[in-house]
Residue, then its C-alpha position, 0 to 999 in steps of 0.5 A: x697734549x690733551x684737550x676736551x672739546x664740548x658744545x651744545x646744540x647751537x656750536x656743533x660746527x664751530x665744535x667740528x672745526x675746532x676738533x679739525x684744527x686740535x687733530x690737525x696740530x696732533x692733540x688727542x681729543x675728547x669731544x662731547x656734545x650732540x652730533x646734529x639737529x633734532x638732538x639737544x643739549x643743554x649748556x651748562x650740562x656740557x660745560x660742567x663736563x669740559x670744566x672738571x676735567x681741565x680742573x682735574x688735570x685730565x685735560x690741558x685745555x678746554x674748548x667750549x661752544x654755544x650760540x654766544x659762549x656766555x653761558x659756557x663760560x659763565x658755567x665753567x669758570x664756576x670752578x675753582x683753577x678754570x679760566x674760561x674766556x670768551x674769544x671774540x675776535x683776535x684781540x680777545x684770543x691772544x689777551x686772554x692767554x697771554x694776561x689772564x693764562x685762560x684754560x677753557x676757549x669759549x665761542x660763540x658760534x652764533x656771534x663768530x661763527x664756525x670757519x672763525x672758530x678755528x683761526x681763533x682757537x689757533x690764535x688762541x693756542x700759539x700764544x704763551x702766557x707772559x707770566x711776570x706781571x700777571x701771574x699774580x693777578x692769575x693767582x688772585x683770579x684762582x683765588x676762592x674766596x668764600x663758597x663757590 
């Protein structure tokens, strides 16, 4: 299993827990993002990234974090087959998977915090999608409508 990990300056420890668990489970990983203060990076530069390759099918799924993981997702679900959800707490993590088949996890280190971002990347990661019902809504959520 691939995954891609990605955050800007504000989630690089919720990044290094994330990469933690993914390595521990034995995903290979890809991980981008800066590795510590003074250095900056901006969001959508990194969710860019994270999102082509899930969309590609380089990588099977896609972790993003930033201070609130809104503007990663907001990024990220830009591309057409990218379902990026912001996970908050248990609730979100599970629904996300199970009903909408999320591809890219989004946190918020600022609002979750860094040792919560692994429980729920876990969370996230040991739900299946439910598929029946809500395959059709995935698909019309993959559907493009006009340009992007």
């Amino acid at each position: 299993m691939k995954a891609i990990l990605g955050s800007d300056h504000a989630g690089i420890s919720g990044r290094k827990e994330a990469l933690r668990l993914l390595e521990q489970r034995g995903w290979e990983v890809h991980e981008i993002g800066p590795e510590g203060d003074p250095e900056k990076a901006d969001y959508p530069d990194i969710a860019h990234q994270i999102a082509q390759s899930v969309t590609s099918n380089e990588s099977e799924m896609g972790v993003l974090v930033c201070g609130t993981g809104q503007g990663m997702a907001m990024t990220a679900n830009r591309y057409p087959g990218a379902r990026a959800a912001v996970i908050t707490d248990s609730f979100t993590a599970e629904m996300s998977r199970a009903h909408n088949d999320a591809n890219i996890a989004c946190f918020g280190e600022r609002v979750v915090g860094a040792a919560a971002i692994g429980q729920l990347l876990a969370r996230f990661l040991d739900t299946p999608f439910e598929e029946g019902r809500h395959m059709t809504r995935v698909e019309k959520i993959d559907q493009v409508i006009g340009e992007v």
